[in-house]
C-alpha positions in Angstrom: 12.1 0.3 3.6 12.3 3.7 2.3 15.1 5.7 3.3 15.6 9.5 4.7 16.3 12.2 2.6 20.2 12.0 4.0 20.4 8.2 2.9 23.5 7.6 0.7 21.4 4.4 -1.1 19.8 6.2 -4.1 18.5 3.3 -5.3 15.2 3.6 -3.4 14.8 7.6 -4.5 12.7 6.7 -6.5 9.8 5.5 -3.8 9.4 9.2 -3.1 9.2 10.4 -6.2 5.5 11.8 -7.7 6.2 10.0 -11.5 5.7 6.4 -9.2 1.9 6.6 -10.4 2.9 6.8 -13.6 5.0 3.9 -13.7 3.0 1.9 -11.7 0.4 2.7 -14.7 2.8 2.1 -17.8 4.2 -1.6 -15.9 0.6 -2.2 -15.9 -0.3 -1.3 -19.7 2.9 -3.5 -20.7 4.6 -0.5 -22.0 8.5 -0.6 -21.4 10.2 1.5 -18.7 13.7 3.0 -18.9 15.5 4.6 -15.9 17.8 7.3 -17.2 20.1 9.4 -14.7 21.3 12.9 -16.1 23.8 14.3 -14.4 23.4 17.9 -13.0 27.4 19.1 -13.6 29.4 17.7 -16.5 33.5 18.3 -15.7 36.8 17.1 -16.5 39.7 17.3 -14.6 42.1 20.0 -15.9 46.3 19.7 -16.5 46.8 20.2 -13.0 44.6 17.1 -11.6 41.6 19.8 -10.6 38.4 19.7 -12.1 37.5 22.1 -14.6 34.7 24.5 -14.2 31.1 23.0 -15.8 30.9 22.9 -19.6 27.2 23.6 -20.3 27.8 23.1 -24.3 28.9 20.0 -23.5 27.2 19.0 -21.2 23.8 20.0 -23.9 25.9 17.7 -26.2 26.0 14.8 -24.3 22.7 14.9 -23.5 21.7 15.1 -27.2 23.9 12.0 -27.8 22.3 10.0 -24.9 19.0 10.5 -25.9 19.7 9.7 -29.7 22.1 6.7 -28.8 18.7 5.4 -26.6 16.2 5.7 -29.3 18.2 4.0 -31.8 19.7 1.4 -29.7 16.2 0.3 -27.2 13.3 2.5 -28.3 13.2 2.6 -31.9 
């Protein structure tokens, strides 16, 4: 059942999503499919047990090392 916008059970998010057509299509042409979740704000906590304010170089960083970890590691 797919649940409202409010739901706290991402895992079905993804049933009201416009990319479902295209995996529907890649399943069908046997080509792999990888779920990948980026998050929006990268922080750390700070000395005094706060969190930090966002670190968008780092959080660029990260994203490079995901992608390039993935390719080596599944894709390639």
């Amino acid at each position: 059942m797919l649940q409202t916008p409010f739901s706290n059970d991402f895992a079905d998010g993804w049933k009201a999503d416009g990319i479902k057509h295209y995996v529907d299509w890649a399943a069908k042409e046997d080509f792999g499919i990888m779920d990948v979740n980026i998050p929006k704000f990268i922080t750390a906590f700070d000395v005094d047990g706060d969190y930090s304010n966002e670190d968008k170089a780092g959080r660029s960083k990260a994203m490079n090392e995901l992608a390039v970890y993935l390719w080596e590691n599944y894709i390639e």
